[in-house]
C-alpha positions as CSV (number, residue, x, y, z in Angstrom):
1,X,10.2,-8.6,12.5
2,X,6.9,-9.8,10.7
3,X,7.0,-13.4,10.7
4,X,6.1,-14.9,6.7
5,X,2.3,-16.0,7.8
6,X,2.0,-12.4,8.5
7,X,2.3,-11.3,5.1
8,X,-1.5,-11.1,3.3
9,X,-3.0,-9.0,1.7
10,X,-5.4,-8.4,4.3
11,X,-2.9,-7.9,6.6
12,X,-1.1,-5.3,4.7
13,X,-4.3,-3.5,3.7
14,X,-5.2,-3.0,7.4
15,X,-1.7,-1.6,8.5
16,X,-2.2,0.8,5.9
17,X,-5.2,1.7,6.0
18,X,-4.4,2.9,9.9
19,X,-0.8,3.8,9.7
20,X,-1.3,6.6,6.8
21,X,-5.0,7.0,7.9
22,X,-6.1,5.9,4.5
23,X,-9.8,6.3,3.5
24,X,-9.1,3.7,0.8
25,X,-6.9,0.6,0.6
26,X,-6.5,-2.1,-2.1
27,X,-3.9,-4.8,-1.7
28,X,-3.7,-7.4,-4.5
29,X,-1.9,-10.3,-3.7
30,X,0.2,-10.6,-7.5
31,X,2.0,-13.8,-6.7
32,X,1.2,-17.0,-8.9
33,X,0.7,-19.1,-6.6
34,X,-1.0,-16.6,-4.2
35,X,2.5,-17.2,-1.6
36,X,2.5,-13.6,-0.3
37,X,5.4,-12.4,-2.0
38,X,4.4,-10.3,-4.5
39,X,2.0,-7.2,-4.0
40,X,0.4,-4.4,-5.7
41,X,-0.9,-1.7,-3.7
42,X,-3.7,1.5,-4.0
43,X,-3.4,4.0,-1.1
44,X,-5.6,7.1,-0.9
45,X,-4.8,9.0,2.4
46,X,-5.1,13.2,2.7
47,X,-0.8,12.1,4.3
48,X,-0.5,12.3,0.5
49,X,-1.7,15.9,-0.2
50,X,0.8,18.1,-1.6
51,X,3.6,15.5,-1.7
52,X,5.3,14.7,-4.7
53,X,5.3,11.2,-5.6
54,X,8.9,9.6,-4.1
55,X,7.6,11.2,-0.5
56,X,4.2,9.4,-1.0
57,X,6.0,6.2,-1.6
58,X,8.3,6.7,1.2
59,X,5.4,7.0,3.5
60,X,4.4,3.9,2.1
61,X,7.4,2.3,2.5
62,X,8.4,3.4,5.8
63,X,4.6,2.0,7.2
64,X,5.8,-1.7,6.0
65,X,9.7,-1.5,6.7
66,X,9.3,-4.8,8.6
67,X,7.4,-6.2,5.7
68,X,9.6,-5.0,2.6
69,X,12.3,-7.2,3.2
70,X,10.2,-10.3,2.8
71,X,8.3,-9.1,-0.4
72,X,10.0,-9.6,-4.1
73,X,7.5,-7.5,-5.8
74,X,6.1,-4.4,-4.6
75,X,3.7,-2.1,-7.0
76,X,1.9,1.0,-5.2
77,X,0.1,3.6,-6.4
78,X,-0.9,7.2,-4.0
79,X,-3.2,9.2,-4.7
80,X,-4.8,11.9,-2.3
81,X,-9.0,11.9,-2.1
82,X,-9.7,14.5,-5.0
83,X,-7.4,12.5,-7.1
84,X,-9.1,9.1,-6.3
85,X,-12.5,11.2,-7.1
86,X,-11.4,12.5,-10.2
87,X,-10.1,8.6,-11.1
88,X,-13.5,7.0,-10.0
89,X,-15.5,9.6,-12.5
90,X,-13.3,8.8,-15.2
């Protein structure tokens, strides 16, 4: 289990980033106080392409099943690469 020091943002951004071989990974750390507890999440990954969004998030979820328990908050966002392109030209 993922002890409570392990929970930062940088921690959670790396496990993502290699779990769903993400080429793009931003984890906000949304707590007040900056205590780790609450999180918002931008994954871009090709795992995402041609997924609707509950499997996207499930892939997401299932990469920080130790780490979910000891979060309150948890906002994420998938996208696949085109759709990250097509967000970044906006």
């Amino acid at each position: 289990m993922a002890a409570a020091m392990e929970l930062s943002a940088h921690y959670l951004r790396e496990k993502l980033q290699r779990d769903l071989e993400a080429e793009h990974v931003e984890v906000e750390d949304t707590t007040p106080n900056r205590c780790a507890t609450s999180f918002r999440v931008l994954v871009v990954s090709t795992k995402f392409e041609g997924k609707p969004l509950l499997q996207r998030h499930r892939l997401v979820n299932e990469c920080l099943s130790e780490e979910l328990p000891h979060i309150h908050a948890f906002e994420q966002k998938t996208l696949t690469p085109g759709q990250w392109a097509r967000e970044q030209s906006k």
